[in-house]
Structures are given as C-alpha cells and as structure tokens.
DSSP file (Angstrom, degrees, kcal/mol; ACC not computed):
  #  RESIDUE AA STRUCTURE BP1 BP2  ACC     N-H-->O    O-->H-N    N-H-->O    O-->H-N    TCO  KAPPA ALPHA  PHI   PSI    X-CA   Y-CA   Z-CA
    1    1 A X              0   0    0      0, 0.0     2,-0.3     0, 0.0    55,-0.0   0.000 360.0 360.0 360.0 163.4   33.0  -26.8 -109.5
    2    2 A X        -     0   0    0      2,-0.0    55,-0.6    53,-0.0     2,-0.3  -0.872 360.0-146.2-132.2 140.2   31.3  -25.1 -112.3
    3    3 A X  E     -A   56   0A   0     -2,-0.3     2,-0.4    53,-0.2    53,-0.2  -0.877  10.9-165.3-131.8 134.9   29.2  -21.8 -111.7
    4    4 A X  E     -A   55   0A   0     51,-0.9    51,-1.6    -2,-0.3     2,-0.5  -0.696   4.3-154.3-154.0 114.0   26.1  -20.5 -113.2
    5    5 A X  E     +A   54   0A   0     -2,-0.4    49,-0.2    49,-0.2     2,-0.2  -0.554  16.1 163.1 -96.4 138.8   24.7  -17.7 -113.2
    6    6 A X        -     0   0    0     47,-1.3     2,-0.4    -2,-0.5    47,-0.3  -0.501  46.4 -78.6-111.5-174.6   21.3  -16.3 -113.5
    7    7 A X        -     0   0    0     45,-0.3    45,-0.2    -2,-0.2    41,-0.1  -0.553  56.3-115.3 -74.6 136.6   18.9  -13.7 -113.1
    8    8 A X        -     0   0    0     43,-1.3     2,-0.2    39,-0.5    42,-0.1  -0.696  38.0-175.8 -87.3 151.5   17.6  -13.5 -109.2
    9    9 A X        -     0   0    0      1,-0.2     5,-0.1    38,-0.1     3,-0.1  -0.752  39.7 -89.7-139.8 173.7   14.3  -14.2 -108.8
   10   10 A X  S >> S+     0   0    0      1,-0.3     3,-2.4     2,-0.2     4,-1.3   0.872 120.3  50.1 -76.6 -79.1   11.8  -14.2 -105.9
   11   11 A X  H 3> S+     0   0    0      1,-0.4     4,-2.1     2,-0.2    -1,-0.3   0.696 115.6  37.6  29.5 -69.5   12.4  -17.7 -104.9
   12   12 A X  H 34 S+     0   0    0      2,-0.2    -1,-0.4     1,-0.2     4,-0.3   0.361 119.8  54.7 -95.4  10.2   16.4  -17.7 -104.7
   13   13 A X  H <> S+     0   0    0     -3,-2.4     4,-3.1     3,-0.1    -2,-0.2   0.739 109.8  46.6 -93.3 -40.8   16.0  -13.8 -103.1
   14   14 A X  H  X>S+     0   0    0     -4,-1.3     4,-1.6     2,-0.2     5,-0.8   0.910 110.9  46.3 -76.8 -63.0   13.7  -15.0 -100.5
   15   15 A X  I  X>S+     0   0    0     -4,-2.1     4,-2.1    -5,-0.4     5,-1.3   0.978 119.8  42.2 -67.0 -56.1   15.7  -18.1  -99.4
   16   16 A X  I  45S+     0   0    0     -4,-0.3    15,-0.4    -5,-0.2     4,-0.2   0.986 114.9  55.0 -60.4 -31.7   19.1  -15.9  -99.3
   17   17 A X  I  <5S+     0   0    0     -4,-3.1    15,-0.6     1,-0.2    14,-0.4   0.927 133.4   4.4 -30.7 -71.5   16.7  -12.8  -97.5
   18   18 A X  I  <5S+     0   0    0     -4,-1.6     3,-0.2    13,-0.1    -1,-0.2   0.666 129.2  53.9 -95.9 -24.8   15.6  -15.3  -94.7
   19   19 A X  I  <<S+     0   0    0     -4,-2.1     2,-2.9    -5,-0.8    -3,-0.2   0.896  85.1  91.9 -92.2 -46.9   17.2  -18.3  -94.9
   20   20 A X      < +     0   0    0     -5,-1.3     2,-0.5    -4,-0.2    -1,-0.2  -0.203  44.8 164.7   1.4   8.2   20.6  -17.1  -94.9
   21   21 A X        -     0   0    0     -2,-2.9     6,-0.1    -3,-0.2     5,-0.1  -0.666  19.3-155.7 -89.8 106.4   22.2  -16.9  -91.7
   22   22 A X        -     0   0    0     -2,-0.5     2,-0.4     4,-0.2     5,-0.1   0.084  27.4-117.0 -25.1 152.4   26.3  -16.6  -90.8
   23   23 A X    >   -     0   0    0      3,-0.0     3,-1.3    59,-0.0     2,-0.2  -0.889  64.6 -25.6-112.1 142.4   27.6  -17.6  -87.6
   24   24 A X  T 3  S+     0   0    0     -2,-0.4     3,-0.4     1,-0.3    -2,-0.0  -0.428 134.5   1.0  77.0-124.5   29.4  -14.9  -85.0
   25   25 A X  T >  S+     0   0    0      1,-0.2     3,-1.3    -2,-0.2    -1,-0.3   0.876 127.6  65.4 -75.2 -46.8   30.8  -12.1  -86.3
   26   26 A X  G X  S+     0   0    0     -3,-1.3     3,-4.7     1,-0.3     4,-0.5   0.744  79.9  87.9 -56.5 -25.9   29.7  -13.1  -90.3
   27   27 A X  G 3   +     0   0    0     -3,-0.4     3,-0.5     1,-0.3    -1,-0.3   0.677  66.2  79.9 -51.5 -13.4   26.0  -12.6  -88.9
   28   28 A X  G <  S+     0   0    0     -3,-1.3    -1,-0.3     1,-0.3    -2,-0.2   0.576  86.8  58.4 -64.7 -16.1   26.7   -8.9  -89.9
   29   29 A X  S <  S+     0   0    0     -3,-4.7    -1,-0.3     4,-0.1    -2,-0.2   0.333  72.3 125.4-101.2   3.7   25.9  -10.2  -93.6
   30   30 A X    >>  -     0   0    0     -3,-0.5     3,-1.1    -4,-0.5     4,-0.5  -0.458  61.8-142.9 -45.8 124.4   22.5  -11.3  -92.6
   31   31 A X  G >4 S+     0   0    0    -14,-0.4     7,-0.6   -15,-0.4     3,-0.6   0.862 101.8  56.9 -67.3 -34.0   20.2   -9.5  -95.1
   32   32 A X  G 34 S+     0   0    0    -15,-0.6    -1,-0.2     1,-0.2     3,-0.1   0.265  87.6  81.9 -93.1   1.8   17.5   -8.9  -92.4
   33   33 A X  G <4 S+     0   0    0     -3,-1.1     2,-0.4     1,-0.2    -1,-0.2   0.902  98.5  37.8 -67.3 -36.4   20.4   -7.0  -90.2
   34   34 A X    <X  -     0   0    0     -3,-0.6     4,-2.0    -4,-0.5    -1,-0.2  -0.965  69.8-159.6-132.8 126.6   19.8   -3.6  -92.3
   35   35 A X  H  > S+     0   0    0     -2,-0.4     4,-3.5     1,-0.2     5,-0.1   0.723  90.9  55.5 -64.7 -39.6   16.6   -2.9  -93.2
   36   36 A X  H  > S+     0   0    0      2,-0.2     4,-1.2     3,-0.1    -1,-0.2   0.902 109.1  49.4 -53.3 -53.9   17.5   -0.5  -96.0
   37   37 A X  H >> S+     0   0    0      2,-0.2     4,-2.0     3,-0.1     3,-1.5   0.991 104.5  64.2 -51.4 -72.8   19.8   -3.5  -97.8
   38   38 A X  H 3X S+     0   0    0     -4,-2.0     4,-0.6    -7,-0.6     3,-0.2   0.878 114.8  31.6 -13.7 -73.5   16.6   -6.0  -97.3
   39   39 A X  H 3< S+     0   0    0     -4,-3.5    -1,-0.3     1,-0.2    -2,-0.2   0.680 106.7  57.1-102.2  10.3   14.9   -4.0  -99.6
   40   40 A X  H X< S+     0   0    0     -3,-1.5     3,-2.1    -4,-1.2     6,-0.3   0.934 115.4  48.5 -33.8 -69.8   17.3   -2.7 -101.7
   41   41 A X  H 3< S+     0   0    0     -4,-2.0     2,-1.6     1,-0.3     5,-0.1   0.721 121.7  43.0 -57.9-101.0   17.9   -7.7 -102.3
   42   42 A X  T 3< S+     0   0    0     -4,-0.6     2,-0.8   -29,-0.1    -1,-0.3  -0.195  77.4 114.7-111.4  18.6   14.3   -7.7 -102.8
   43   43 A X    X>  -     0   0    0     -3,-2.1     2,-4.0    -2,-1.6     3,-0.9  -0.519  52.2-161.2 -77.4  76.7   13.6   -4.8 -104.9
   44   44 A X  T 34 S+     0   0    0     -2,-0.8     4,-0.3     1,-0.3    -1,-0.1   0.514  85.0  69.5 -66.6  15.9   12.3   -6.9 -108.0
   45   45 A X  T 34 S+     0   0    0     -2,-4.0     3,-0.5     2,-0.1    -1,-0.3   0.943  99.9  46.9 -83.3 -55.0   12.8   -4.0 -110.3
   46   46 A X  T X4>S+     0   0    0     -3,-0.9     3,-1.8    -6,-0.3     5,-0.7   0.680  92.6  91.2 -64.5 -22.8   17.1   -4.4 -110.0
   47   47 A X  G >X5S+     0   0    0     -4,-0.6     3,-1.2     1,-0.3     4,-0.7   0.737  81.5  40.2 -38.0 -73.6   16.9   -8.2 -110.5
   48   48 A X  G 345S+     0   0    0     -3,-0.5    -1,-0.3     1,-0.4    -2,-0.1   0.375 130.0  27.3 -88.4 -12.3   17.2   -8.8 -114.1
   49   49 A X  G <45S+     0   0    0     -3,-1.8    -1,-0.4    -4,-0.2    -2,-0.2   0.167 135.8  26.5-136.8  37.7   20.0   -6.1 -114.8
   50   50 A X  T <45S+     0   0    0     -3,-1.2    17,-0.5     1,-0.5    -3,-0.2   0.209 105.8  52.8-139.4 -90.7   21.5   -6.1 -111.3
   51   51 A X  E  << - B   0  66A   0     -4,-0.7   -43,-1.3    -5,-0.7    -1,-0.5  -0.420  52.7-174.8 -72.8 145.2   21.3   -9.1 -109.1
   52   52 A X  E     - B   0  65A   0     13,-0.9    13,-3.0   -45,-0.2   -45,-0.3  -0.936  16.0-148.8-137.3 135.9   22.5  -12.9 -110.4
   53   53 A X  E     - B   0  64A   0     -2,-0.3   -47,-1.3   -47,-0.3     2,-0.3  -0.523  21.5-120.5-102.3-164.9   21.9  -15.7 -108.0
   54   54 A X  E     -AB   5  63A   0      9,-0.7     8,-2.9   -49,-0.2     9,-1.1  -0.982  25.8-169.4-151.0 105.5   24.6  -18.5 -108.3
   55   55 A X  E     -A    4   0A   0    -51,-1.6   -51,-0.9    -2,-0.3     2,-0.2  -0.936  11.5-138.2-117.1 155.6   23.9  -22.0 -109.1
   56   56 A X  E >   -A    3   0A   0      4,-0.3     3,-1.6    -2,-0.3   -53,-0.2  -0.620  41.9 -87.4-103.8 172.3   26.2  -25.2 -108.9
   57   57 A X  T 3  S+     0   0    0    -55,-0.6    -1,-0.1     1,-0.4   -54,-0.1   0.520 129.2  59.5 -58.6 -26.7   26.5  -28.1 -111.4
   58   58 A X  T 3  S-     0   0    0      0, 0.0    -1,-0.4     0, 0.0    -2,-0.1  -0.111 120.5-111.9-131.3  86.9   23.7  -29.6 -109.6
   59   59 A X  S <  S+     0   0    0     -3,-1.6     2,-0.2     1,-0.1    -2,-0.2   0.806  73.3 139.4  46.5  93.4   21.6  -26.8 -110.4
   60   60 A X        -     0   0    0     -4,-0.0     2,-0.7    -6,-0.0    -4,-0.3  -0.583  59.6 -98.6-127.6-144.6   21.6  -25.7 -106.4
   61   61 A X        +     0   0    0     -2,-0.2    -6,-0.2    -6,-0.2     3,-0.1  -0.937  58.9 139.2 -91.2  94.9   21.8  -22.3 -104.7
   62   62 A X        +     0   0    0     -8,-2.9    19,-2.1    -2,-0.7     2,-0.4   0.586  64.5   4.7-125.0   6.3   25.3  -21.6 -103.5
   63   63 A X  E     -BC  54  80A   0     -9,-1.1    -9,-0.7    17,-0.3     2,-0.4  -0.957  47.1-162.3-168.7 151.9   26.0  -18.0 -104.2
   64   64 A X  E     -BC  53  79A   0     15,-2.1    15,-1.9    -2,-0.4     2,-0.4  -0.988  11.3-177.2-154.4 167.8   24.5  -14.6 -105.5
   65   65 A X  E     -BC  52  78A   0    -13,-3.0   -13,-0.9    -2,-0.4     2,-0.3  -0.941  11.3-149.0-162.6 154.8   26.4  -11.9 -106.6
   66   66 A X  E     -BC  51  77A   0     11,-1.4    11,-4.6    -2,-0.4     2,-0.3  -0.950   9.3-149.2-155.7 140.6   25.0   -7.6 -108.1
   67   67 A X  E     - C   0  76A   0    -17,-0.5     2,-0.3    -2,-0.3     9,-0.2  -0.913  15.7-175.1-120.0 117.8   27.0   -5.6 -110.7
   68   68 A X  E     - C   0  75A   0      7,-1.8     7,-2.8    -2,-0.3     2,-0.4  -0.934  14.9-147.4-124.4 151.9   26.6   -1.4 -110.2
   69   69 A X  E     + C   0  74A   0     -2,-0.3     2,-0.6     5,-0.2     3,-0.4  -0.745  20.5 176.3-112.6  90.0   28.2    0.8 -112.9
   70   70 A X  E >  S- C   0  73A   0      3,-1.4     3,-0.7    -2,-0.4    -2,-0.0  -0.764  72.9 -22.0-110.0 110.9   29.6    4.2 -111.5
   71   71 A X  T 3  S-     0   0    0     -2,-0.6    -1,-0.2     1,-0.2     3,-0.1   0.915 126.2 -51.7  50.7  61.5   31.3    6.5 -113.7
   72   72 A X  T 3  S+     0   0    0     -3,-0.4     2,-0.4     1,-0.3    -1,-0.2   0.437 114.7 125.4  65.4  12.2   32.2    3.6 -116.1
   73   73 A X  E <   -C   70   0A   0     -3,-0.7    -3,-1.4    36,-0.1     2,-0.6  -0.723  60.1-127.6 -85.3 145.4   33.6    1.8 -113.0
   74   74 A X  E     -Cd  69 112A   0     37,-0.7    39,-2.5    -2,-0.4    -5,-0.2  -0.919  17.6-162.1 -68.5  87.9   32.3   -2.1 -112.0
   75   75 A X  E     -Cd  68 113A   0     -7,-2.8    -7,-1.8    -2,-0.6     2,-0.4  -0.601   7.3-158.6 -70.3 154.3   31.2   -2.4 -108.7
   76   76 A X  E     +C   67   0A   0     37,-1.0    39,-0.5    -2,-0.2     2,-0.5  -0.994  17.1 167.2-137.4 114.0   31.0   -6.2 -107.4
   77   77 A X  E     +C   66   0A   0    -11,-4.6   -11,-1.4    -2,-0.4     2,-0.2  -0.886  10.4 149.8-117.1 160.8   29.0   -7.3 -104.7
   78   78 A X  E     -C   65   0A   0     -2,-0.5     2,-0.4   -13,-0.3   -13,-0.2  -0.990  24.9-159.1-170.3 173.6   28.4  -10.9 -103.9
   79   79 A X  E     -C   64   0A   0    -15,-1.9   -15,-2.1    -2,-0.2     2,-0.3  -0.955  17.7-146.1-149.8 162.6   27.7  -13.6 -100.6
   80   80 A X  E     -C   63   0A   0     -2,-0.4   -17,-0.3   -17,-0.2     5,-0.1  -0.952  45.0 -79.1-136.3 150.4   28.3  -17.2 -101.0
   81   81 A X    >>  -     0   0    0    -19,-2.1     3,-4.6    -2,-0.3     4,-0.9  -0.087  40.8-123.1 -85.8 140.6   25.8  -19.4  -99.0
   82   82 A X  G >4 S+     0   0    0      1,-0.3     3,-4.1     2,-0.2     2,-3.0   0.656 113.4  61.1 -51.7 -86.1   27.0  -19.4  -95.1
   83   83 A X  G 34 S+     0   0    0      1,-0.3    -1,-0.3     3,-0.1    -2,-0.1   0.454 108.2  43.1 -10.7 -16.8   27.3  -23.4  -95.4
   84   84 A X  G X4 S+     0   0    0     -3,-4.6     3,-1.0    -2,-3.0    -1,-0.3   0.659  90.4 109.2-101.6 -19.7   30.1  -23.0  -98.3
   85   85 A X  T << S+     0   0    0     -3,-4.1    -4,-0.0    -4,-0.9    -3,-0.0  -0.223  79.8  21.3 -92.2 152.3   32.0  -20.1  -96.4
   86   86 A X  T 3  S+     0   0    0      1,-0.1    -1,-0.3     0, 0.0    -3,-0.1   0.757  89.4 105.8  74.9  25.3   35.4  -21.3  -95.1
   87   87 A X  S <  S-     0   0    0     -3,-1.0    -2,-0.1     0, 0.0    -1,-0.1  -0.430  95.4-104.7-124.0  42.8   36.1  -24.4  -97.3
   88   88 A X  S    S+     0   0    0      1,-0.2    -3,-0.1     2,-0.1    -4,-0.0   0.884  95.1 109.7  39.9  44.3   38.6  -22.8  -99.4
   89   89 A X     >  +     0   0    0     -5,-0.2     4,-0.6     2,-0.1    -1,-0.2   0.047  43.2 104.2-142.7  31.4   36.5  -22.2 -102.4
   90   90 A X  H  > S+     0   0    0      2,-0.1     4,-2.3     3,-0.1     5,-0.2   0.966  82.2  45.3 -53.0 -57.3   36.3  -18.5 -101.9
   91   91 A X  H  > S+     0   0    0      1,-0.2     4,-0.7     2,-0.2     5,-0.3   0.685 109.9  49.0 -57.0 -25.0   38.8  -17.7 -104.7
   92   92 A X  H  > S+     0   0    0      3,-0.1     4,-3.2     2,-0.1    -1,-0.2   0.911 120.7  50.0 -71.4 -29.2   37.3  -20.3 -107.7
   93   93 A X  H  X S+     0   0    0     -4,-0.6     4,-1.5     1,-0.3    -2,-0.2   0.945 112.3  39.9 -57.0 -58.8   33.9  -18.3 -106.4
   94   94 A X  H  < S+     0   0    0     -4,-2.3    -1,-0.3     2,-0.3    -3,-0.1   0.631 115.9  52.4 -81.2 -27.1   35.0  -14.8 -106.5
   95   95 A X  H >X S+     0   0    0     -4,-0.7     3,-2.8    -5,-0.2     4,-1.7   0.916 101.0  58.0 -76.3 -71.5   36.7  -15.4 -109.6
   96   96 A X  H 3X S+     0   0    0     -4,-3.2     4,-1.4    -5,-0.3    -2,-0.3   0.798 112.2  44.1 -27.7 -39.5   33.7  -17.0 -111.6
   97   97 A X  H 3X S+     0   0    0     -4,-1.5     4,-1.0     2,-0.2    -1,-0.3   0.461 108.5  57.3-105.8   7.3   31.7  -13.8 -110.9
   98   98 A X  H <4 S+     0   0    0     -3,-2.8     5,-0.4     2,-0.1    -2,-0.2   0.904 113.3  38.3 -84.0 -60.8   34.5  -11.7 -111.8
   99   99 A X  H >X S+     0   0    0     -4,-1.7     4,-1.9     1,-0.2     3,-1.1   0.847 118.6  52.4 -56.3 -52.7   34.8  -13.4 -115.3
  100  100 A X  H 3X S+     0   0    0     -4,-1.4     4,-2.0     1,-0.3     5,-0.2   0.930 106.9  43.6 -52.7 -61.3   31.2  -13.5 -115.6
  101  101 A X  H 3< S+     0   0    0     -4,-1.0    -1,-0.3     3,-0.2    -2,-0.2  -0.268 111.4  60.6 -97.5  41.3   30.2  -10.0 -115.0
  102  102 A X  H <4>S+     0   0    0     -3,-1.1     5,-1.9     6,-0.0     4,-0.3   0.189 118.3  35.7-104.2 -55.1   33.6   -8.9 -117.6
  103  103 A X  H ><5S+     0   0    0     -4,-1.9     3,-0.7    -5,-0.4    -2,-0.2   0.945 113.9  53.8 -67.6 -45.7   31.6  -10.9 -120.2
  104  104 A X  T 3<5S+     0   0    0     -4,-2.0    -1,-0.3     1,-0.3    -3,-0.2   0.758 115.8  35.8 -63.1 -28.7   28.2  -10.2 -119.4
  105  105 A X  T 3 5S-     0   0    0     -5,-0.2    -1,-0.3     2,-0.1    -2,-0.2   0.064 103.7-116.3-125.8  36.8   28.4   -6.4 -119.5
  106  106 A X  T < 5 -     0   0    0     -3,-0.7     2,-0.5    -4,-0.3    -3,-0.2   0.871  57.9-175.2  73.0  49.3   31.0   -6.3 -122.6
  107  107 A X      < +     0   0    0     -5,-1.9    -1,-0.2     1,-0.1    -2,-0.1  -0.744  19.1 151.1-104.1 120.3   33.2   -4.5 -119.2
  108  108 A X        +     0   0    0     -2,-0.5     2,-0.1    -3,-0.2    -1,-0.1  -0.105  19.4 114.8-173.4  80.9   36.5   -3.3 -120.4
  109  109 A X  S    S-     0   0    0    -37,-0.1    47,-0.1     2,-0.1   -36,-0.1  -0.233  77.4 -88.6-109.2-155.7   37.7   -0.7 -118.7
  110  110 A X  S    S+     0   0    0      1,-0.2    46,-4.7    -2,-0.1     2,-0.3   0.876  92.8  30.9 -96.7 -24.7   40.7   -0.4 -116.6
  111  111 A X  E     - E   0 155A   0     44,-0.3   -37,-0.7    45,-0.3     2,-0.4  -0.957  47.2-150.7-137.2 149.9   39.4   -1.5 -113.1
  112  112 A X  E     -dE  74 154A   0     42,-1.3    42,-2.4    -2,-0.3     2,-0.2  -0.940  26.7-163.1-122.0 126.9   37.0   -3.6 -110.9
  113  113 A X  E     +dE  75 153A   0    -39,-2.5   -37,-1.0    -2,-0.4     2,-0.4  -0.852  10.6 174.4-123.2 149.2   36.0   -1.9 -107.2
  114  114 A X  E     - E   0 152A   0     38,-0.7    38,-2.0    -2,-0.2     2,-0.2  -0.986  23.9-133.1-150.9 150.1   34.4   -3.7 -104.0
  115  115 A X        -     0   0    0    -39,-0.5     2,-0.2    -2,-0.4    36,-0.2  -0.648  24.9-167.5-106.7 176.2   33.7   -2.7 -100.5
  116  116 A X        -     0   0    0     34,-0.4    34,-1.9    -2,-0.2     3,-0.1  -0.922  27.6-114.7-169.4 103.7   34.6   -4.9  -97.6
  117  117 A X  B >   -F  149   0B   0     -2,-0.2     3,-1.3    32,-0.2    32,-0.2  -0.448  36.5-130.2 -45.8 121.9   33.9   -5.2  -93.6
  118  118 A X  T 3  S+     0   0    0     30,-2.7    -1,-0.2     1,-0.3     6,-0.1   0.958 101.2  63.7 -20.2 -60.4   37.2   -4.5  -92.3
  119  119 A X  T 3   +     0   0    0     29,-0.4     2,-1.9     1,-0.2    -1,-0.3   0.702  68.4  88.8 -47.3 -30.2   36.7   -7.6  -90.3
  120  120 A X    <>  +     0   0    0     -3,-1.3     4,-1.8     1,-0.2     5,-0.2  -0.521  36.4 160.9 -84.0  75.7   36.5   -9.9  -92.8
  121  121 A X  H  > S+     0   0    0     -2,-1.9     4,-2.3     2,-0.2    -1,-0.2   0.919  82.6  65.8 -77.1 -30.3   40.6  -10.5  -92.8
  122  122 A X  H  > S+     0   0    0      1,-0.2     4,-0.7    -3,-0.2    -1,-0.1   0.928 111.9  32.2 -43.7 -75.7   38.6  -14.3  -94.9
  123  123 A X  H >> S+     0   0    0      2,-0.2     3,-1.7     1,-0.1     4,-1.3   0.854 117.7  52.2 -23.9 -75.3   37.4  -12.0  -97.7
  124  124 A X  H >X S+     0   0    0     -4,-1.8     3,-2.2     1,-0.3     4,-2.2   0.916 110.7  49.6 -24.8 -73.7   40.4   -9.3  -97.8
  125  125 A X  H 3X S+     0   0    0     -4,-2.3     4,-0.6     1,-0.3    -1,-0.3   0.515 115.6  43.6 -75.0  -8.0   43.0  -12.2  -98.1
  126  126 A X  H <X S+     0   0    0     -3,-1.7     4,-0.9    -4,-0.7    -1,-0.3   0.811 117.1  48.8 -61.8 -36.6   40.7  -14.1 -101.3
  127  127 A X  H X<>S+     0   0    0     -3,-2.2     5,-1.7    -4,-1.3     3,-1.6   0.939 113.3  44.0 -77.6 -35.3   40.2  -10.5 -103.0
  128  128 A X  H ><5S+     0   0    0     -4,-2.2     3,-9.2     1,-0.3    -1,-0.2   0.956 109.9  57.6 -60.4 -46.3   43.8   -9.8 -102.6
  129  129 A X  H 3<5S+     0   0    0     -4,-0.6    -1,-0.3     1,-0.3    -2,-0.2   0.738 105.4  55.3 -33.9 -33.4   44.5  -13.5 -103.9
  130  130 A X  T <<5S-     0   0    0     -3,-1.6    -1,-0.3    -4,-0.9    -2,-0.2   0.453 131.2 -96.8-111.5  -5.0   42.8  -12.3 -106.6
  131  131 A X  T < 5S+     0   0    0     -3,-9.2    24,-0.3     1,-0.5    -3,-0.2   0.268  75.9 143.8 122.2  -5.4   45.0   -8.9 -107.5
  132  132 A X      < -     0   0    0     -5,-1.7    -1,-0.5    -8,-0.2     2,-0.3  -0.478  33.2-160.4 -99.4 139.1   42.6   -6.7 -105.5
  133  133 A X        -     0   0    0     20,-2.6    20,-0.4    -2,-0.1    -1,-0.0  -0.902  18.0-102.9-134.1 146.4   44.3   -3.8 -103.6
  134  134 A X        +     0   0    0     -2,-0.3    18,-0.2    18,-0.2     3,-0.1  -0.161  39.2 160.7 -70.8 131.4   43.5   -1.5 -100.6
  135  135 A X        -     0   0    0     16,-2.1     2,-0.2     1,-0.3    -1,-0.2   0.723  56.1 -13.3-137.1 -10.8   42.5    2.1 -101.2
  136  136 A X  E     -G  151   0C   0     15,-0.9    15,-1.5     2,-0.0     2,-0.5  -0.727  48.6-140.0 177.3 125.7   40.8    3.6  -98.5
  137  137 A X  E     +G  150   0C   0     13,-0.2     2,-0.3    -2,-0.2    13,-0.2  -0.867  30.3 166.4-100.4 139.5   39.2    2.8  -95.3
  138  138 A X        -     0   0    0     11,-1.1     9,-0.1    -2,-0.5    -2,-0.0  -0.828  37.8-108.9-144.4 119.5   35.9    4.4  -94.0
  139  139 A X        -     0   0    0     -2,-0.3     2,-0.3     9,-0.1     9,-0.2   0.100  33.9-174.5 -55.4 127.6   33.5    4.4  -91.9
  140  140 A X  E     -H  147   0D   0      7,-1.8     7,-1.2     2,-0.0     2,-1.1  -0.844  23.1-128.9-128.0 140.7   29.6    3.5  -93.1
  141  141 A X  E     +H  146   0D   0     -2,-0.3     2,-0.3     5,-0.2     5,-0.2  -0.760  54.0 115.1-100.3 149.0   26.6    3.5  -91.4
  142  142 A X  E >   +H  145   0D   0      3,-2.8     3,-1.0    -2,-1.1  -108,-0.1  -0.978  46.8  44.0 179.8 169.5   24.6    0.5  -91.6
  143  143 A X  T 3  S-     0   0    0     -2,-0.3     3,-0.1     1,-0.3  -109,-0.1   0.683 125.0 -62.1  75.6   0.7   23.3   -2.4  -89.3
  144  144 A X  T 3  S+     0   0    0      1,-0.3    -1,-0.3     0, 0.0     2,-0.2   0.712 125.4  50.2  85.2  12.4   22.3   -0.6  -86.9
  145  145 A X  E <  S-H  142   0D   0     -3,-1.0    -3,-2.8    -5,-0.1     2,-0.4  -0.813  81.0-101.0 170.3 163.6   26.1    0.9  -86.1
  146  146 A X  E     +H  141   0D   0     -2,-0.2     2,-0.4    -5,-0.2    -5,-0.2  -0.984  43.8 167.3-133.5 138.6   28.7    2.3  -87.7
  147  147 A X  E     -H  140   0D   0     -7,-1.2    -7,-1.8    -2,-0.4     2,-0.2  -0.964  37.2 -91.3-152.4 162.5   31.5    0.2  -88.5
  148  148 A X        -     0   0    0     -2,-0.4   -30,-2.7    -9,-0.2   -29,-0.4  -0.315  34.8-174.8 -70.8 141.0   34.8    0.4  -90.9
  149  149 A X  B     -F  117   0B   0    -32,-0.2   -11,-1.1    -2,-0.2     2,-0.4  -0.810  15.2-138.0-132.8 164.7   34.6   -0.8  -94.4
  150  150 A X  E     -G  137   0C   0    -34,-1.9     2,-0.5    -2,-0.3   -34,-0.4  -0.951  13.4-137.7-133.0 144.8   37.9   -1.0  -97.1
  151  151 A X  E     -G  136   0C   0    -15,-1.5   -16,-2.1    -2,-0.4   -15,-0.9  -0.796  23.7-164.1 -99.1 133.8   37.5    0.0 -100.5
  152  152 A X  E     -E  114   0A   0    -38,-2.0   -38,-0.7    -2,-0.5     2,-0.3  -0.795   8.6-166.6-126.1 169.1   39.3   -2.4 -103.0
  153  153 A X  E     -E  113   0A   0    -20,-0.4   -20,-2.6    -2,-0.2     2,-0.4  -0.834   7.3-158.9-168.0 127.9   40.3   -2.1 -106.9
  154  154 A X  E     -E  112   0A   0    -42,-2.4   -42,-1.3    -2,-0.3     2,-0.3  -0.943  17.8-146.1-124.6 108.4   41.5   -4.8 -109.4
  155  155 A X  E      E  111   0A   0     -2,-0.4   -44,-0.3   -24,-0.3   -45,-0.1  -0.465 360.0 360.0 -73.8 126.7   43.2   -3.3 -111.9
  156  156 A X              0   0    0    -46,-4.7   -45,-0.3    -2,-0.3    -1,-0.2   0.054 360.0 360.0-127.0 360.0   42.4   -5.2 -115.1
C-alpha cells in the first residue's frame, strides 16, 4: 500500500477527533479522552507545519501522523485508523511516516524519539521492528489518570 501524506485539515481532523473510536483498552487513544490533546488535534494553527493526515492509494483516510522538533531532535507521533489496527500493517505504516517526515523536514540528525502507553506491547513490538529502543519509563498525567508511558529512540 502506498501512503500519502498531507497537510490536516478540518475535515480529516474532525472525522479522527470524533469519529475515531478504539476498542477496550486502545479507547485510551480516543482524542475526546483528554481534553487538553482535543485541542492541542484541532488547533488549526499547528496543522500545516505540524499535523499530516494519511491517505491511501484510494485517496481515503487511514492514518495521521505530527512532527515536533526539540533541541534538534524529531519527535513522531501518529494513530492509524482503529479499523486498520491489528492487520499487520503497523510496520509498512510507521515506516512511511518515518521516511516521510526525514524528507520533509531535510531531518538529518542522529536520532528519531516517540512516546508510548506502556500497554501497548502492539506498538512497542512494530517500533522495535523498526530499530526503536527503550529509554526510560515514566509516569504522565493525562486522560483523566496517570498512567506509564516509555520513551523510545531510533538511532539513524
């Protein structure tokens, strides 16, 4: 599958905001679970140098994924649309925005960093697939809760 990223706009922000939902435990990625995040996604200032939604080959919604720069580090966030997650197309996914946001922001420094629900052993075990290594766990408030999060780094 072929991956293509754009600039988010209110449209494709709006269906992941609300339309979104995860099943069980994954519901923690809901964008309307922390209120702060919500309007962080829907903040229409970060779009265009921030946020990328994610379209597939036939030009649908499958994906979004937001690029932060801290101290000449890459930060990586991304969701892929609850209906794709668990068909073993984390890693082409995760990889495609990896590649992308190297190219798009001319990125070539030594390393690429992501945070991570503990819980998410799905996630972990693609970022690892993918060269990404453990560096620290800690505790975040968010959600409503405080719950343990892992720090990752792929050294490039």
């Amino acid at each position: 599958m072929n991956y293509f990223f754009i600039p988010m706009n209110k449209e494709y922000a709006y269906e992941i905001a609300y339309s979104w939902k995860y099943n069980d435990l994954y519901s923690f990625y809901d964008m309307t679970a922390d209120e702060e995040d919500l309007k962080e996604f829907l903040d229409e200032d970060s779009w265009t140098s921030q946020y990328f939604a994610v379209l597939n080959d036939e030009n649908e919604l499958v994906g979004f994924y937001s690029f932060a720069f801290e101290n000449e580090i890459m930060w990586i966030g991304l969701g892929l649309k609850p209906e794709l997650t668990g068909r073993n197309i984390g890693t082409e996914f995760v990889a495609a925005g990896l590649n992308f946001g190297v190219k798009k922001f001319n990125y070539n420094h030594n390393c690429i960093m992501l945070e991570v629900a503990s819980f998410n052993k799905r996630a972990i075990k693609v970022y690892e697939k993918l060269g990404f290594k453990f560096v620290e766990k800690y505790m975040q408030k968010t959600n409503g809760g405080e719950f343990e999060f892992i720090k990752m780094k792929k050294v490039i």
